[in-house]
C-alpha positions as CSV (number, residue, x, y, z in Angstrom):
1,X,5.3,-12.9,-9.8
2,X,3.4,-10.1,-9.0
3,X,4.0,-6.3,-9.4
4,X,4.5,-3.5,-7.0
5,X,4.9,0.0,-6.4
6,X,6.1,1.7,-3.2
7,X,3.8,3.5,-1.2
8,X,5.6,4.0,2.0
9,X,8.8,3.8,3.6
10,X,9.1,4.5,7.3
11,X,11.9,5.5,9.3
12,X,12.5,2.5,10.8
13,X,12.8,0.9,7.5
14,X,9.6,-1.0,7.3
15,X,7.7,-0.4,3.3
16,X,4.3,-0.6,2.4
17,X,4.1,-1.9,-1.6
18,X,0.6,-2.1,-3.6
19,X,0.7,-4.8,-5.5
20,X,-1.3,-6.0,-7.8
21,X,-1.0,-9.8,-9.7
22,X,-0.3,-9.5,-13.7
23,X,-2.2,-12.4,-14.2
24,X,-6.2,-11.2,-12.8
25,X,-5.3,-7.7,-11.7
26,X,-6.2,-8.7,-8.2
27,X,-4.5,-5.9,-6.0
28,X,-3.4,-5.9,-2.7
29,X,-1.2,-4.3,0.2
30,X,2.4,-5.8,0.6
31,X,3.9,-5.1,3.8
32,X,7.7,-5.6,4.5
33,X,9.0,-5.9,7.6
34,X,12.6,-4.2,8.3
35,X,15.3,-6.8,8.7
36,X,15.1,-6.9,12.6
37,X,11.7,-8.0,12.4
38,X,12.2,-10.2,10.9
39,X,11.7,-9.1,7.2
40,X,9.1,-11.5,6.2
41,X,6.9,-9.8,3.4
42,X,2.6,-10.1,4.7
43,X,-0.3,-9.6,1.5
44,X,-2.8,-8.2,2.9
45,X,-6.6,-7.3,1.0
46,X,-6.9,-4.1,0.3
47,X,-10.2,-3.4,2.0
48,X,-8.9,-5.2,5.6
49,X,-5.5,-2.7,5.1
50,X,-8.5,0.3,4.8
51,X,-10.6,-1.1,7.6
52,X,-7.2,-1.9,9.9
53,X,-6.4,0.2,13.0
54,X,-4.4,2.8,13.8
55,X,-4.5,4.0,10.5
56,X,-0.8,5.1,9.7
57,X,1.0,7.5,6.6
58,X,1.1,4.3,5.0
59,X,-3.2,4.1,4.9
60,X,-3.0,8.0,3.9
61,X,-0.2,7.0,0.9
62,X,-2.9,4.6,-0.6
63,X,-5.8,7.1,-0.7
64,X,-3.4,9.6,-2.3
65,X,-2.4,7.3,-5.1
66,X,-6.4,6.2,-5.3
67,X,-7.1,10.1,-5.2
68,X,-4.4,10.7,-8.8
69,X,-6.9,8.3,-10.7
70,X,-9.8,10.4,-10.1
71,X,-9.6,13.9,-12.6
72,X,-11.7,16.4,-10.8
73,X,-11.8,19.9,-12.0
74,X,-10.9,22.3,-9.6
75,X,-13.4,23.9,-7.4
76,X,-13.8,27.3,-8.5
């Protein structure tokens, strides 16, 4: 089973999850579908999620989290 962490949650209830699989520590983009839509989760790779179009809150969530791993003194 893999494990996730929320990156996004829009108002119409869909959620972007990244992912990643315990066992290689291969990452990816889960996207869930709100329950109209059928609610049928998609994995996607993380570099076609980056490359996809329009790029949404969800794409500017991920570069946010990939910007906390990156310590960077302020610019003075």
């Amino acid at each position: 089973m893999s494990e996730r962490r929320e990156l996004y949650r829009d108002t119409n209830g869909d959620a972007w999850f990244l992912g990643r699989e315990p066992a290689n520590g291969h990452a990816f983009i889960i996207h869930q579908p709100n329950a109209p839509s059928g609610g049928r989760l998609t994995h996607i790779e993380l570099g076609d999620f980056l490359r996809s179009e329009p790029k949404g809150p969800e794409h500017q969530a991920l570069l946010r989290l990939i910007g906390t791993l990156v310590n960077v003194p302020p610019y003075a």
